[in-house]
matplotlib code that plots the C-alpha trace (Angstrom):
import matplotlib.pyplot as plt

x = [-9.2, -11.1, -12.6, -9.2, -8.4, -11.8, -10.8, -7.6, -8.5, -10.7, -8.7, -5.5, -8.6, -9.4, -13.3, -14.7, -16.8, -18.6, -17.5, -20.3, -18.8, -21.9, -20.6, -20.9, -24.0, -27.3, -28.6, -26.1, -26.5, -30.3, -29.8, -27.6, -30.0, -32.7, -30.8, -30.2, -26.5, -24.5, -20.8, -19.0, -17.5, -20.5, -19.6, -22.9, -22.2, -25.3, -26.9, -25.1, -24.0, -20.2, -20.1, -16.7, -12.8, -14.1, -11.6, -12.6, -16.3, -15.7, -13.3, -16.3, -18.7, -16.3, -15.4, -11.6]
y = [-102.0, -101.4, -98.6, -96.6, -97.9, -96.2, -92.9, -92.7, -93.5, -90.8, -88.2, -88.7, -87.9, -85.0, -85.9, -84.4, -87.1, -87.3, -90.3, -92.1, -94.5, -97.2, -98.5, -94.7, -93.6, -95.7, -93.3, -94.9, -97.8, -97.7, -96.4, -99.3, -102.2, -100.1, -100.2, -104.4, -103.9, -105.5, -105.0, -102.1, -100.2, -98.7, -95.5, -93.9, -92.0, -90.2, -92.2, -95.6, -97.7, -99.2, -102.4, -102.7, -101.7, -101.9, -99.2, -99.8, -98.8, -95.8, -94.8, -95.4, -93.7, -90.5, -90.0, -90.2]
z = [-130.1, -133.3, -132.1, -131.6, -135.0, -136.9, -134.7, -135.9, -139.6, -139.3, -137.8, -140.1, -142.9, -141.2, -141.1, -137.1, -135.7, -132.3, -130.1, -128.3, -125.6, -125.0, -121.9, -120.1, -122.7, -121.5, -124.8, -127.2, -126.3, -127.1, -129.3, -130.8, -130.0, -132.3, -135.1, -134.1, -133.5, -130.4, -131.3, -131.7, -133.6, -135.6, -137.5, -139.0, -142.4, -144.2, -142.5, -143.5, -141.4, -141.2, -138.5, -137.5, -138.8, -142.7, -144.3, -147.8, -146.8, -145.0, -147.7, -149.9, -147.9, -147.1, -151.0, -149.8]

ax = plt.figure().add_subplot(projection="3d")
ax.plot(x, y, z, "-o")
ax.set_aspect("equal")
plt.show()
């Protein structure tokens, strides 16, 4: 659900993103549990890290 939500926040912004879906990605999902996250969605920004639907931090992080 939230996940839609952070792609379509980013797409009416025009910022290109790649989509990594953790339950087909066995990678991403490693990937994940490194960083000490379980929950999705997790948007990676200059190397920041936004846990979930936080609009007012990705705003932040994106300059927009």
């Amino acid at each position: 659900m939230f996940c839609g939500k952070v792609k379509e926040f980013l797409s009416q912004k025009g910022v290109q993103f790649i989509e990594r879906e953790v339950t087909k990605d066995r990678d991403a999902l490693n990937e994940l549990k490194k960083m000490g996250i379980m929950t999705t969605p997790v948007t990676v920004i200059n190397g920041e890290k936004v846990i979930g639907y936080d609009i007012e931090r990705l705003e932040q992080l994106l300059g927009k």
